[in-house]
C-alpha positions in Angstrom: 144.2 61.7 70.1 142.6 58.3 68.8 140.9 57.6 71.9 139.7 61.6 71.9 138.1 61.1 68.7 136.7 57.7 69.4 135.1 58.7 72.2 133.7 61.8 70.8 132.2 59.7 67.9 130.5 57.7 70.3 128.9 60.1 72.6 128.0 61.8 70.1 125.9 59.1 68.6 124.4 58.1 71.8 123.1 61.4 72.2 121.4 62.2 68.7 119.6 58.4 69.8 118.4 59.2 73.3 114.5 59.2 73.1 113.9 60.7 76.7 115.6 63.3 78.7 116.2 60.6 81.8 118.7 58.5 78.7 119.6 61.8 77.8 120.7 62.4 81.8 122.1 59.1 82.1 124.4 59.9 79.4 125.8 63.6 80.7 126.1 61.8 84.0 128.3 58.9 82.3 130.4 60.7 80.5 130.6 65.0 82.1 129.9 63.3 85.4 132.7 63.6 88.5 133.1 60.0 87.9 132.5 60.0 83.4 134.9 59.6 80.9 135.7 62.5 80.0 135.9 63.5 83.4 139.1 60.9 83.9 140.7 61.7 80.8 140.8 65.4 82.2 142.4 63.9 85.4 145.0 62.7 83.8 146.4 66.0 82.8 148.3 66.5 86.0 150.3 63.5 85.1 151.4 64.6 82.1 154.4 66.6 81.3 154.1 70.4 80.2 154.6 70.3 76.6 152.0 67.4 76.1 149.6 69.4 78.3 149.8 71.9 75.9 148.7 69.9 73.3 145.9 68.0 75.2 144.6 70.2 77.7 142.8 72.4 75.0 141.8 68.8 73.1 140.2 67.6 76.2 138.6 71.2 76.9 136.7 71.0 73.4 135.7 68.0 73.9 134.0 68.9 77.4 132.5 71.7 75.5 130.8 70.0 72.1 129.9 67.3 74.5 127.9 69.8 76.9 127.0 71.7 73.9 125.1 68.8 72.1 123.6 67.3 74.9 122.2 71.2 75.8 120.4 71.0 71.8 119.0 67.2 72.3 117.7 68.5 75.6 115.9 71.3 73.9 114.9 69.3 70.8 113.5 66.5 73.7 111.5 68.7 75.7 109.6 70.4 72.4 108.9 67.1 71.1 107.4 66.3 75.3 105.3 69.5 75.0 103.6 68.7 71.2 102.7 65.5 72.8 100.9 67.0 75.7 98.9 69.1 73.3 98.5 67.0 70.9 96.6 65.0 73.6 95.2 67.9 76.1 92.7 69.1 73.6 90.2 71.5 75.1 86.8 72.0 73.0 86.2 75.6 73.2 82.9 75.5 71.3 81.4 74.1 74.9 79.7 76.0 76.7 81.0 77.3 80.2 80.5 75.4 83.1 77.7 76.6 85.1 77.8 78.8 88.4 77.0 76.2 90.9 78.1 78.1 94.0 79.7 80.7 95.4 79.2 84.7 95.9 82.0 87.6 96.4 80.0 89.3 99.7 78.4 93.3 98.7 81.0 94.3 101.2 83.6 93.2 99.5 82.6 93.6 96.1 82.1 97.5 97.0 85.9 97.4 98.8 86.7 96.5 94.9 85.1 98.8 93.3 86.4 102.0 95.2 89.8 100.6 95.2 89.6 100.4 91.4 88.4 104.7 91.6 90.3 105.6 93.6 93.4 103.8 92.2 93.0 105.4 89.0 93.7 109.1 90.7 96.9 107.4 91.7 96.0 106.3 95.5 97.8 103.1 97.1 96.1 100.9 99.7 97.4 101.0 103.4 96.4 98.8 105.9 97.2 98.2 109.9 96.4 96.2 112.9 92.9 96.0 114.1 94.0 96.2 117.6 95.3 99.4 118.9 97.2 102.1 121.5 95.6 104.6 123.0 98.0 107.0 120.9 97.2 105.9 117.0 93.3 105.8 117.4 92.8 109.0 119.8 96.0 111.1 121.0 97.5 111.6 117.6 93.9 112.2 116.1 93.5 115.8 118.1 90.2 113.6 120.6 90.6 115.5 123.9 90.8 113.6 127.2 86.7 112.8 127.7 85.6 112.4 124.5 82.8 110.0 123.7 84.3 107.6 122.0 87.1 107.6 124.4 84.4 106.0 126.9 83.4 102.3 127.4 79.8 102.6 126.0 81.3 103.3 122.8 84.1 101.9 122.2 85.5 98.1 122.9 88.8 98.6 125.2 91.0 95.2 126.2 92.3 93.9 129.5 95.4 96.2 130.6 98.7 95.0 129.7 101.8 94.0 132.2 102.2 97.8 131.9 98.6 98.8 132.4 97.6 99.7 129.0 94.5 99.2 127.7 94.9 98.3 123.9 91.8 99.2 122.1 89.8 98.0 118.7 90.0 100.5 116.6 87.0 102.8 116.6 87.8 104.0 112.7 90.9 103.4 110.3 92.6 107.0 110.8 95.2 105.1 113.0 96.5 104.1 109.8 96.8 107.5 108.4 99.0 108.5 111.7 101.3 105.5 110.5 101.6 106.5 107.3 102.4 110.4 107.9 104.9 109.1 110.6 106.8 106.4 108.2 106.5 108.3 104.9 107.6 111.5 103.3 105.0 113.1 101.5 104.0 113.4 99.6 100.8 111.2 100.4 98.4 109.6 98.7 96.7 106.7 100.2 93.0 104.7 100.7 92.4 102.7 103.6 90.3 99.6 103.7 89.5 97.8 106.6 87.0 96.5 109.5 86.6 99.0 112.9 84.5 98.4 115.7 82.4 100.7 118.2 79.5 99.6 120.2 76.1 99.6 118.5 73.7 97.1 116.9 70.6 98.3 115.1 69.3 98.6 111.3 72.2 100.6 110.2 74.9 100.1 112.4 76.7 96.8 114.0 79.7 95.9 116.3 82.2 95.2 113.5 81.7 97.4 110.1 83.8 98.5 107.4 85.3 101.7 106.4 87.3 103.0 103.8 89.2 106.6 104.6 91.7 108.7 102.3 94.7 110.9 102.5 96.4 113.2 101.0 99.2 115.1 102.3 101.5 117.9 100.3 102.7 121.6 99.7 99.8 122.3 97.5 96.3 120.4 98.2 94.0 123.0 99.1 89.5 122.5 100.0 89.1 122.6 96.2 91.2 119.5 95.2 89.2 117.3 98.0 85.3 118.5 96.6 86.4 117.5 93.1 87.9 114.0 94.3 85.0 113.3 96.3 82.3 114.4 93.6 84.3 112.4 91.3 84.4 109.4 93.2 80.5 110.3 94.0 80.0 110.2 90.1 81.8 106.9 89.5 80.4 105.2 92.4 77.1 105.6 91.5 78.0 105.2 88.1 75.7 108.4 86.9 77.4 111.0 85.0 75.9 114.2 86.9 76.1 113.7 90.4 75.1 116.6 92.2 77.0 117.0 95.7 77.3 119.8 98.4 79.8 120.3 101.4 78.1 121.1 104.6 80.5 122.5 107.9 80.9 119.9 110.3 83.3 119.2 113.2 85.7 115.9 113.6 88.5 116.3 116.0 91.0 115.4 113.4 90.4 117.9 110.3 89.5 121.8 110.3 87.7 123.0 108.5 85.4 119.6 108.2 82.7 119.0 106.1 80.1 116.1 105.6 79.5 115.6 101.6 75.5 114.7 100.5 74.5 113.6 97.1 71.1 114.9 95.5 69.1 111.7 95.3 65.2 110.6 95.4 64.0 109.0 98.2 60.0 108.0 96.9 59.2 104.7 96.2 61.1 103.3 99.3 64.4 102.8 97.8 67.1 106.1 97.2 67.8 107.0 93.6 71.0 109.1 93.7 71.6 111.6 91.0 68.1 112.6 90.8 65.3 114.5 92.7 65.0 117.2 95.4 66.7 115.6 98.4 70.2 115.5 99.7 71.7 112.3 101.5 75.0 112.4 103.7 77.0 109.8 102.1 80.7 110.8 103.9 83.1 113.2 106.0 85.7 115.2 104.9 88.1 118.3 106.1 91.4 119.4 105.4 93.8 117.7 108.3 93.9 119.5 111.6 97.6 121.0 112.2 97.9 119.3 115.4 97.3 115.7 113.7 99.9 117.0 111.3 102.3 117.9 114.6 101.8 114.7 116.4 103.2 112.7 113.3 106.3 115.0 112.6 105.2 117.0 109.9 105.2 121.3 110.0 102.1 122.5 109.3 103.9 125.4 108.1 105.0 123.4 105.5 102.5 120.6 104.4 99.1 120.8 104.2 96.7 118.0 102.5 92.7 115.9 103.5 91.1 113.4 104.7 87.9 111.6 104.4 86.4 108.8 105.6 83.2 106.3 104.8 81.2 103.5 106.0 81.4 100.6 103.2 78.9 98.9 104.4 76.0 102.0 103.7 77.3 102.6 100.4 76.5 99.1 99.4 73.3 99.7 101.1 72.5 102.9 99.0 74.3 101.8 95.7 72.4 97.9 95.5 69.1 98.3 98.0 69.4 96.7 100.7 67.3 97.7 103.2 69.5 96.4 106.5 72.6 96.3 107.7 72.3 93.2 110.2 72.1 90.5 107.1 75.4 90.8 106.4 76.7 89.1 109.2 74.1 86.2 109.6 75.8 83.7 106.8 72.4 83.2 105.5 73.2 81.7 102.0 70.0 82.8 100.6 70.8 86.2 101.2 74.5 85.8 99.7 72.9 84.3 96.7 70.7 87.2 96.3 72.7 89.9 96.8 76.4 88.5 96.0 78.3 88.8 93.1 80.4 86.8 91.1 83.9 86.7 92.3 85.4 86.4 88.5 84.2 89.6 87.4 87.0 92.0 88.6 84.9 95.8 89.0 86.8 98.4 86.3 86.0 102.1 85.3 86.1 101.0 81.6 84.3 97.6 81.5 81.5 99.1 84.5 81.8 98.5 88.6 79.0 96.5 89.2 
């Protein structure tokens, strides 16, 4: 019991003196370590007869404990001393001012990706994304496009080498594919956006091999025409940021949704650059329609059962409309000029409360 306490006086000491947390380690490993002190005296507890083990197996035990115990407090006592150093001695000056912008843009493109992730993420839409590269299935069968559609044909649409199976994998002329993948791996109900690039075969002003698109779903029991004008003239409204957005469904046709409709905004075209929310004219800004019941079919969903839209639009005309640029081709020449011009800085997250752009 003498040697107990002795010991215990000592370590003890030592650790209300260690100044750093390597002494501190230095003395756990020397005295709790497989090869410490207190470590042999517990060893010798199989030597001992049962009676005495009685007495000095719950000695040695408290020991171990207070030991462990103190050498836990120094450690915390240690480490708050080693962190009001550091900030007694990393002082930042926040009167300066902030360092300036020097370089660097977020792209339009991306900046308007932001923005209607941010609107359509508060109606309660999650993001869904898939491979550019696709079957023949996910970006026309599934979609209701009939053998000899257009964009089925080469002038349209970029097709790859067949495969060891003679398949001809395809870029994907829009992002539906995504919405087939997500009807056929999730119950509804539904409720996604989908962001991404899609190619087709055209270069001109307003359109390019590689563009972006954003498209929507929503599938359920109960989503009926009326639910998809009021998202889409809401999304219109915050998009624009202009609090009376005047917007009108004309019939279309798209393979994949009956009935379809492309959606215009009232806008102003004098003066060379459009002015949505105000004059006489209408401007087609995206498509729309309630999804076909074959589309619904080909991914394992009744019809009879679940009913829900779609919509889709090009991301890189809605930054052309919403921040006047005048063409499309810019985007894609890395001219750092133009990025200067037209970028925006990548810090300043879009929001509906704090403003988009």
């Amino acid at each position: 019991m003498s040697d107990i306490e002795t010991l215990e006086s000592e370590v003890l000491g030592a650790i209300a003196v260690a100044d750093d947390l390597a002494v501190l380690d230095s003395i756990r490993v020397g005295e709790l370590g497989k090869k410490g002190r207190v470590s042999g005296l517990m060893k010798t507890l199989g030597k001992m007869d049962p009676e005495e083990r009685k007495v000095m197996g719950p000695k040695l035990n408290a020991l171990k404990n207070k030991l462990n115990d103190a050498i836990d407090a120094r450690k915390v006592e240690l480490e708050d001393a080693e962190l009001d150093a550091r900030l007694a001695s990393e002082k930042a000056d926040l009167s300066l001012p902030a360092a300036p912008w020097k370089s660097g843009a977020l792209h339009p493109v991306m900046q308007v990706f932001e923005e209607i992730e941010e609107i359509f993420g508060a109606m309660g839409f999650s993001v869904a994304e898939g491979p550019d590269i696709e079957d023949d299935f996910h970006n026309f069968t599934a979609l209701n496009f009939p053998v000899g559609h257009p964009a089925r044909e080469e002038h349209d649409t970029f097709f790859m080498v067949p495969d060891a199976e003679g398949e001809r994998k395809v870029l994907r002329t829009h992002t539906s594919p995504v919405q087939v993948r997500t009807m056929m791996s999730k119950e509804p109900p539904i409720r996604v956006i989908i962001p991404g690039r899609v190619y087709r075969n055209d270069w001109d002003a307003t359109h390019t091999p590689m563009f972006h698109q954003v498209e929507g779903l929503v599938i359920d029991k109960v989503t009926h025409m009326g639910h998809l004008k009021g998202c889409l003239t809401d999304f219109a409204r915050a998009f624009f940021e202009v609090d009376e957005v005047e917007t009108r469904f004309r019939p279309h046709f798209f393979p994949f949704t009956e009935p379809s409709a492309e959606m215009d905004v009232k806008c102003d075209r004098s003066g060379g650059n459009v002015k949505i929310g105000q004059g006489d004219d209408w401007l087609e800004i995206l498509g729309s329609g309630m999804v076909h019941p074959n589309v619904l079919r080909n991914c394992g969903l009744d019809p009879n059962e679940y009913q829900g839209f779609a919509f889709g639009m090009g991301v890189d005309r809605l930054a052309m409309l919403k921040y006047g640029m005048p063409d499309l081709r810019p985007y894609f020449e890395s001219d750092v000029r133009w990025l200067s011009h037209y970028g925006f800085k990548p810090w300043l997250l879009p929001s509906l409360s704090g403003g988009l752009s």
